[in-house]
C-alpha positions in Angstrom: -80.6 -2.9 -4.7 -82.6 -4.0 -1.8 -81.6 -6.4 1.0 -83.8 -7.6 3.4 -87.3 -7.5 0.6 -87.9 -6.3 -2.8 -88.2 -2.6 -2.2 -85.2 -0.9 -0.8 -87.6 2.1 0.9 -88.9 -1.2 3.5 -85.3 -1.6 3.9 -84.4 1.8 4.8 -87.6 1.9 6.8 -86.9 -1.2 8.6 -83.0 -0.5 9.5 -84.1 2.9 10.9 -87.0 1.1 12.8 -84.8 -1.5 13.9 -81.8 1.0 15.0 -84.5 3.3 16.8 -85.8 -0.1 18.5 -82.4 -0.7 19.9 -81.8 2.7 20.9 -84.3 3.2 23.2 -84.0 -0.5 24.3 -80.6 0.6 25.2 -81.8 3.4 27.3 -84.9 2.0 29.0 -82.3 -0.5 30.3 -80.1 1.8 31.6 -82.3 4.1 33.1 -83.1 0.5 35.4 -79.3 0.9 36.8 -80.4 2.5 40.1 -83.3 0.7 40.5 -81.6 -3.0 40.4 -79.3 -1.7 42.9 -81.8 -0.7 45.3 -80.7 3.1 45.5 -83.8 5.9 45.4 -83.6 7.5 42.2 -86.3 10.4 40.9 -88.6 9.9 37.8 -85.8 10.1 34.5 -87.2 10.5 31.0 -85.9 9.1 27.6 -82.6 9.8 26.2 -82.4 12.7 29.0 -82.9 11.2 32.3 -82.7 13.5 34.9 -81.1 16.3 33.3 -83.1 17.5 30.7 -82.5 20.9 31.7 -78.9 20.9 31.9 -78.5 19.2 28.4 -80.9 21.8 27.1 -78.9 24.6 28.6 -81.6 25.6 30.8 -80.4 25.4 33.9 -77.0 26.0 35.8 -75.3 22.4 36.6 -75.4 23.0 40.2 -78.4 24.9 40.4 -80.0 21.5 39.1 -78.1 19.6 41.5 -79.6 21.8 44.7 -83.5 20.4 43.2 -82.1 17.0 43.1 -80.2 17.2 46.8 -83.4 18.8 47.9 -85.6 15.6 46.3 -83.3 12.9 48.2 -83.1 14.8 51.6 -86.9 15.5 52.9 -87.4 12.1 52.4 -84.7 11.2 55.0 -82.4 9.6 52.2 -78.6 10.0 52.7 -78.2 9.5 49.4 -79.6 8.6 45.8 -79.3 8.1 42.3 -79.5 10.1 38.8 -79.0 10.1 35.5 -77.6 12.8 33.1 -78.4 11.4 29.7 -77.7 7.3 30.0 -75.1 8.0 32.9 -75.8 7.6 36.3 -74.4 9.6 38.9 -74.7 8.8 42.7 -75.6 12.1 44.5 -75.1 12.5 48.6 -77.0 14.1 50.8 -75.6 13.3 54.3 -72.1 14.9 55.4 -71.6 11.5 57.5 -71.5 9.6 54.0 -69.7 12.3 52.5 -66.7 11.9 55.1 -66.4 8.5 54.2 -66.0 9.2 50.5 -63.3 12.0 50.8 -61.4 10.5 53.8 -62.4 7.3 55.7 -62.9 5.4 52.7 -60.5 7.3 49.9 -59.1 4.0 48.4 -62.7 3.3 46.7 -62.8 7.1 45.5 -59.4 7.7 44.2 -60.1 9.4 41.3 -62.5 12.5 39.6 -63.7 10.5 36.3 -62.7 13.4 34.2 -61.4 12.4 31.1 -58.0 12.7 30.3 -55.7 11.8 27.2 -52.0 12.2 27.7 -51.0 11.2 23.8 -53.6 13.1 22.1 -54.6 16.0 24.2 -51.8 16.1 26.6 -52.9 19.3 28.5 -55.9 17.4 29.7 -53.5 15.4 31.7 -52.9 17.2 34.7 -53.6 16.5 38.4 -57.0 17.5 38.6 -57.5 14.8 35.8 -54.9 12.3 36.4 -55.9 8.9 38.7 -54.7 6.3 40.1 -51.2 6.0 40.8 -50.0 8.1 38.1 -52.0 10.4 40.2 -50.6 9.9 43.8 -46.6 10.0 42.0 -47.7 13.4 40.6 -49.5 14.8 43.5 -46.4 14.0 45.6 -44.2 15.6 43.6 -46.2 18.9 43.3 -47.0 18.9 47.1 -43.7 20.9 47.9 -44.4 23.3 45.5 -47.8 24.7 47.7 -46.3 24.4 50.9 -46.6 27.7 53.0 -42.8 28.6 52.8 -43.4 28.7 49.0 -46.4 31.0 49.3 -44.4 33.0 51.2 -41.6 33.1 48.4 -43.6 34.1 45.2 -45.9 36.8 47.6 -44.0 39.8 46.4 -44.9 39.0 43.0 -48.3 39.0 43.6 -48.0 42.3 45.5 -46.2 43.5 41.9 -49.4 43.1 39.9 -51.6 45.7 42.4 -50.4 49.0 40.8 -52.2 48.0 37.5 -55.3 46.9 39.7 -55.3 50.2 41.3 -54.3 52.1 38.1 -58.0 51.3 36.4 -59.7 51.2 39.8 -59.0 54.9 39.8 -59.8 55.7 36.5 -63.3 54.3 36.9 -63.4 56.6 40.0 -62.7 59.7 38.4 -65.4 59.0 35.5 -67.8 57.6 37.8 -67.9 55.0 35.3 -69.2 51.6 36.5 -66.9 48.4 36.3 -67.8 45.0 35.4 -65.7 43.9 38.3 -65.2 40.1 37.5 -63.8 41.1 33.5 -61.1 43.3 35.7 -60.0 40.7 38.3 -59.9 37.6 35.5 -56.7 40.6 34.1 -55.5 41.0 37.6 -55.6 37.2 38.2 -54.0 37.0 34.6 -51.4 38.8 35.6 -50.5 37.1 38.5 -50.8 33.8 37.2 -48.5 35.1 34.0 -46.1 36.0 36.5 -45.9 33.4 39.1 -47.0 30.7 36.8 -44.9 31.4 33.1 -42.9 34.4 34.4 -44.0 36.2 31.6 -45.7 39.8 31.9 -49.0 39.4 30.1 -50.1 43.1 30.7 -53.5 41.8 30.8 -54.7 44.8 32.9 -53.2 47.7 30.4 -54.1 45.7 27.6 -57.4 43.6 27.2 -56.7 41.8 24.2 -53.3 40.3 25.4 -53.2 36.7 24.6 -53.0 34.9 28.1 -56.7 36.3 29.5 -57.9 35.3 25.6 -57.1 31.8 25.7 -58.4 31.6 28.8 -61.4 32.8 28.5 -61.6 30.2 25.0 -61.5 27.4 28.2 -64.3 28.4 29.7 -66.3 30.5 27.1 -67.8 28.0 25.2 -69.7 28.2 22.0 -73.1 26.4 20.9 -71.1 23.9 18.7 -68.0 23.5 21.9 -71.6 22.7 24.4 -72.7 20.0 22.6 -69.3 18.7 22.1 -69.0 18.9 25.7 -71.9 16.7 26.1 -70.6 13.8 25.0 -68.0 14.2 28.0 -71.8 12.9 29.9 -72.9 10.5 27.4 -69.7 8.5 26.4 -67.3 6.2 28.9 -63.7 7.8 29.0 -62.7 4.4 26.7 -64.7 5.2 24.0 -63.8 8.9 24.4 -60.2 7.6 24.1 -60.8 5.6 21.4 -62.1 8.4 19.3 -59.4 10.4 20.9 -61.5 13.1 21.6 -60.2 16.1 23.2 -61.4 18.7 25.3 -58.6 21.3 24.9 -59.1 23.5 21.6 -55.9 22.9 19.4 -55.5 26.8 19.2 -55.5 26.8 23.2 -52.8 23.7 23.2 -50.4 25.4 21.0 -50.3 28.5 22.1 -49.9 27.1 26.1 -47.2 24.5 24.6 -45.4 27.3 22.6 -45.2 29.5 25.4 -44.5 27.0 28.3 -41.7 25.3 25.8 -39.7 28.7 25.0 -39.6 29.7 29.4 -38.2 26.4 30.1 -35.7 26.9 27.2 -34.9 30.4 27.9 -34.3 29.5 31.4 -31.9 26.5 31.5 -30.0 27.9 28.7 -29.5 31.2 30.4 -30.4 29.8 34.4 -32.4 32.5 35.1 -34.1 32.2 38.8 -37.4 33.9 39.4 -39.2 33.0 42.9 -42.1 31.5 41.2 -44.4 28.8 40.7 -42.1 27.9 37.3 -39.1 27.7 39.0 -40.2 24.7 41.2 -41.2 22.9 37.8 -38.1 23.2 36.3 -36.6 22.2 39.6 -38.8 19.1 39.5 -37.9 18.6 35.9 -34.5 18.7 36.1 -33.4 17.8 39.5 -36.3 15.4 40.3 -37.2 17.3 43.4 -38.0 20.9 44.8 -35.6 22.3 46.8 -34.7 25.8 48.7 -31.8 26.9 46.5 -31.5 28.5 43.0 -30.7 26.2 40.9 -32.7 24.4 37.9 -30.1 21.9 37.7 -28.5 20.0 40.6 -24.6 19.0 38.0 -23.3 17.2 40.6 -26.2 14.6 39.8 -26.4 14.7 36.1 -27.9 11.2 35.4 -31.1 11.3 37.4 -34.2 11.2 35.6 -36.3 14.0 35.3 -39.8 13.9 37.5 -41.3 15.8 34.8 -41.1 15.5 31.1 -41.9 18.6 29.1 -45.5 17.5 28.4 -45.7 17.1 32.3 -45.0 20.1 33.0 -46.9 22.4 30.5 -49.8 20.3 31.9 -49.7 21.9 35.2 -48.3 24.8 34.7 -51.7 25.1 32.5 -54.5 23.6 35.0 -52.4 26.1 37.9 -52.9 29.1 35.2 -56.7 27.9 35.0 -57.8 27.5 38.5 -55.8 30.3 39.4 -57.1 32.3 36.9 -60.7 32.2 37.1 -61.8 30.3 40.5 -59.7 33.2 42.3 -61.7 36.4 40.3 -64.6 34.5 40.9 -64.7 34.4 44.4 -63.2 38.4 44.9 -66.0 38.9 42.6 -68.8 37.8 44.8 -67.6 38.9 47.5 -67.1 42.0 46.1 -71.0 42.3 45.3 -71.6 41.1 48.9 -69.4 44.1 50.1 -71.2 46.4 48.0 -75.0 45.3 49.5 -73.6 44.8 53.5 -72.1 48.1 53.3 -71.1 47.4 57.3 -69.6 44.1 56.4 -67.6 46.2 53.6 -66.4 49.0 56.7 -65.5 46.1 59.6 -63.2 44.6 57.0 -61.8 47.9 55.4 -60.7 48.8 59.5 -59.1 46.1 59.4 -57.1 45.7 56.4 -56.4 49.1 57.5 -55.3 48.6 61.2 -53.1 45.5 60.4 -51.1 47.1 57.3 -50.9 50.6 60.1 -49.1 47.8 62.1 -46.7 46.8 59.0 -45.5 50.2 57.8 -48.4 50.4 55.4 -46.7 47.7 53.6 -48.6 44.8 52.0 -46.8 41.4 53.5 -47.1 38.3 53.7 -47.1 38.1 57.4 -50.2 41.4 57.3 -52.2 39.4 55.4 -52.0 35.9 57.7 -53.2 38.6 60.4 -56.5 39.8 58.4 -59.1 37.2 60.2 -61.9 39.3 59.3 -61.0 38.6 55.8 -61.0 35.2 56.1 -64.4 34.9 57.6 -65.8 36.8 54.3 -63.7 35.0 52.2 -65.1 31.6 53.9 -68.8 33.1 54.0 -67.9 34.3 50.7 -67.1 30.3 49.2 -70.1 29.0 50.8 -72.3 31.2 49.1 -71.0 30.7 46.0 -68.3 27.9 45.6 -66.6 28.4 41.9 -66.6 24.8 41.4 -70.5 23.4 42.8 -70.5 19.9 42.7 -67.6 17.5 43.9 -67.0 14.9 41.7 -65.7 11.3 42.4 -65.9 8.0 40.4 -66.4 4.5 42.4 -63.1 3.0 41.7 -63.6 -0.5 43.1 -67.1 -2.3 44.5 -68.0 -0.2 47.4 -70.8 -1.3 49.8 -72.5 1.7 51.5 -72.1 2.0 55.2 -74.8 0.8 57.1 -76.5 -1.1 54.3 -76.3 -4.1 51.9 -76.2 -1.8 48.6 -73.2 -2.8 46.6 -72.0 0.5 44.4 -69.8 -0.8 41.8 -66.7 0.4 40.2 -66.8 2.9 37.7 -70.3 4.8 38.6 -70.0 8.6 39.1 -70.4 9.8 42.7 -72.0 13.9 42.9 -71.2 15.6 46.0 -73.1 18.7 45.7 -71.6 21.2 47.4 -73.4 24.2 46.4 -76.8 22.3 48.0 -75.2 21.8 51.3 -73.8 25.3 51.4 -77.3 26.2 51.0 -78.8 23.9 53.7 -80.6 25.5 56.3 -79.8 22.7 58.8 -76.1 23.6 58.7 -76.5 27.6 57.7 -79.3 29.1 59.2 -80.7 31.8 57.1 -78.4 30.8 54.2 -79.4 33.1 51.5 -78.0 35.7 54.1 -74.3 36.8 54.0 -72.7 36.8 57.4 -68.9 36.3 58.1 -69.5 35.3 61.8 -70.6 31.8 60.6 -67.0 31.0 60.3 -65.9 32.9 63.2 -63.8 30.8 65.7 -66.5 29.3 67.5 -68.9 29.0 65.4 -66.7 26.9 63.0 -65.6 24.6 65.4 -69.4 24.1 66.3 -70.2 23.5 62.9 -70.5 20.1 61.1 -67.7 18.6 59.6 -67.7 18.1 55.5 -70.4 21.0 55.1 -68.3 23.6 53.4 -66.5 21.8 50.8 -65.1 24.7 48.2 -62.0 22.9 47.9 -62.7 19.6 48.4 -61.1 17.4 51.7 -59.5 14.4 52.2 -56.2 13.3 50.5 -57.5 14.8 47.2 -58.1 18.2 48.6 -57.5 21.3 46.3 -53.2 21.3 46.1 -53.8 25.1 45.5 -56.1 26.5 48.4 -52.8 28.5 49.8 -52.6 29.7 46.6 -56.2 31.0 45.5 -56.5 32.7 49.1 -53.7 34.5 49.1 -54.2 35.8 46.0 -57.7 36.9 47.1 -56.7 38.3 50.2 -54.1 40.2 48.0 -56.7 41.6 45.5 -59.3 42.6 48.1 -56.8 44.7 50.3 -55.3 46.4 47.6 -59.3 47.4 46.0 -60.6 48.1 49.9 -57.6 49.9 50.9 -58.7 52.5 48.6 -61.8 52.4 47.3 -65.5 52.2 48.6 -67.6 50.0 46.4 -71.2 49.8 45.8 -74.0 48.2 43.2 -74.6 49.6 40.1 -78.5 48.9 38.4 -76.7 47.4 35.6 -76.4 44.3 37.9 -79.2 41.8 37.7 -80.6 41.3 41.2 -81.4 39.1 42.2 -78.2 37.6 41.0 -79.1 34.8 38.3 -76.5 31.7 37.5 -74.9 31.4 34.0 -76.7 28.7 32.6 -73.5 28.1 30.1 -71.0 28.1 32.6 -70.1 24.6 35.1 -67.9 27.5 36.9 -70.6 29.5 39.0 -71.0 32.9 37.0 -74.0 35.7 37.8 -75.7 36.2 34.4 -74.9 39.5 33.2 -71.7 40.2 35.0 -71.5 42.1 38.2 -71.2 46.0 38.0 -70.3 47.9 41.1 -69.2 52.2 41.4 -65.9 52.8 42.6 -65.1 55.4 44.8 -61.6 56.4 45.7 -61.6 57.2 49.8 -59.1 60.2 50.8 -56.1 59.0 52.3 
């Protein structure tokens, strides 16, 4: 029965006229956002705007980034605006603007504008994702758990893992069979993080198919149909996500990390088992309310306080700790690994000294050996600039922000992009930048450089809780491979190195594959 006229095909014809009107009536208008505020923007097309590429799945995220910082900055901007799909995001250029962001002005830029549902995907709600002041409450009670004193507590059982690590490395070694190094440390990582994080023994390295490196990997290896999903993570608001309560973690993914996170925290308070680990300072925090030096989960002399964490709580960041730990930390001994195997003098200056310091310790792998390895901090440094894991910064504009030294009002709720893998890349702060040199962050040349121009963890108040963390467990992984074994480049690795275009998380296309030779000792 027709509506509008006699012929129900001119009605169909006209509602899918008139909804297609609309449609791109809606986006023209959007794609006017920068404009009205008087921002520079580039030249955004239909339904894509500036990220055609990305949306596509042609192009890395922050390789698409570098073309946009590199459109804003000849031109003398500071800063400008895009669009990925309908959404803007504000992208800066200059370091000076970037300060103010991260530190000088923080209140305005509180929060990430990741999305985050604590009722119906309640591992999304965990520090990374959480704002405001449920964010501040949570970050200060996690603070004490990353202090330097707690490093130093959970290093043996990072130490524990490196007999697996060497176990394979000199298996490849005796069949001269190449490694896909980065598939090796995600199991070494896996291991740790099992340990430290759930102490649980995942076994990852003996056995590939455990179940703790294959829910990881679900996180970050996503398929066609889990891509366009993640789209919509662009297109929509976070209230109309909400509303459709949309979630971003896989249900398979939640209940196997609620299943396993719920029977440790059983297991322990029934039996109050104490492991110096990253799980211990949960329940600690769950039970007690606060982290504290002894060995107990519960404080019975105060029964009645309320727990700082409720079970969901917890699980939530004990899983974003198992995540970043997992995969940011194997990234970044992967790359540096393949840098190691091109510099081969880099990969001899670093081996005498991981070598001279532990001659110093009793051959011993400590805590205190490590903090003396300088050498490897300047390639682990070089190494994050290079190649950050994470390559663009995000913030969201949480109230009206005018921009310094002009009249441009940004208002609240518009994305801010600070992209870090551009400025690692800029010329003007890292001469010859495609070149890897560890001197750049020597002591001198550090202090000479310019502040907020190597950003792998972020700054500010809302800098990465778990830098101690991912470098010590680097540090830790490199020793115990350059200790013993001389690395180089295998042909099956793609040079020059080419950028996942499915992965946010920097990734070289085609894995890295090195030869592994065991040195006499």
């Amino acid at each position: 029965m027709a509506i509008f006229t006699s012929s129900i095909f001119i009605d169909i014809i006209t509602i899918i006229t008139t909804v297609l009107a609309l449609t791109i009536a809606f986006f023209k208008w959007k794609l006017t956002f920068w404009e009205k505020l008087g921002v520079p923007t580039l030249n955004p097309v239909l339904f894509f705007g500036d990220a055609k590429n990305i949306l596509l799945g042609k192009r890395q995220v922050g390789v698409e980034f570098i073309d946009y910082y590199k459109q804003f900055k000849p031109r003398g901007l500071k800063h400008g605006g895009v669009y990925l799909g309908p959404r803007p995001f504000w992208v800066i250029t200059d370091p000076g603007l970037i300060k103010h962001i991260l530190q000088i002005d923080f209140p305005h830029f509180i929060n990430h504008g990741t999305y985050a549902d604590e009722e119906n995907d309640p591992l999304s709600a965990h520090l990374f994702s959480l704002e405001g002041t449920k964010w501040k409450n949570m970050r200060t009670k996690m603070t004490p758990t990353f202090t330097s004193g707690k490093m130093k507590m959970m290093f043996q059982t990072l130490v524990d893992c490196t007999p697996g690590l060497k176990d394979i490395m000199d298996e490849h070694a005796s069949k001269k069979k190449a490694v896909n190094i980065k598939n090796i440390l995600e199991r070494f990582t896996t291991d740790i993080i099992g340990s430290v994080g759930f102490g649980i023994e995942c076994n990852s390295l003996k056995d590939p198919d455990s179940l703790f490196p294959k829910y990881g990997k679900k996180v970050f290896d996503l398929t066609p149909a889990e891509q366009l999903k993640q789209s919509l993570l662009f297109f929509l608001p976070n209230p109309v996500l909400k509303a459709m309560k949309f979630r971003i973690t896989n249900k398979d993914v939640e209940d196997f990390f609620m299943k396993t996170v719920r029977e440790t925290v059983l297991y322990r308070e029934k039996n109050n088992i104490y492991r110096k680990d990253f799980m211990h300072l949960l329940l600690q925090l769950k039970n007690r309310g606060t982290v504290t030096d002894d060995e107990k989960i519960i404080d019975h002399s105060n029964q009645k306080q309320e727990p700082a964490l409720t079970m969901n709580e917890l699980t939530a960041q004990a899983f974003v700790f198992f995540l970043a730990g997992f995969e940011t930390s194997s990234t970044t001994m992967t790359f540096a690994l393949y840098e190691l195997a091109t510099n081969p003098d880099i990969q001899e200056k670093l081996r005498n000294e991981i070598c001279t310091v532990l001659e110093k310790h009793n051959n011993e792998l400590t805590y205190n050996a490590i903090a003396e390895m300088t050498y490897m901090d300047q390639v682990l440094h070089e190494t994050l600039r290079k190649y950050p894991p994470l390559p663009i910064l995000q913030r969201q504009c949480n109230k009206d922000y005018i921009v310094p030294e002009t009249n441009i009002r940004i208002p609240k709720g518009v994305d801010v992009a600070i992209t870090i893998l551009a400025l690692h890349r800029d010329p003007e702060f890292y001469p010859n930048p495609e070149v890897f040199d560890p001197e750049r962050f020597n002591e001198e040349n550090k202090n000479a450089r310019t502040p907020f121009t190597w950003l792998p963890f972020g700054d500010g108040p809302r800098v990465c809780i778990g830098l101690r963390f991912g470098m010590m467990q680097s540090k830790v992984g490199l020793t115990a491979l350059l200790k013993d074994y001389r690395v180089t480049l295998n042909k099956k690795t793609k040079v020059p190195l080419e950028m996942s275009k499915n992965s946010f998380i920097i990734a070289a296309e085609g894995g890295i594959w090195l030869d592994i030779e065991k040195i006499n000792t």
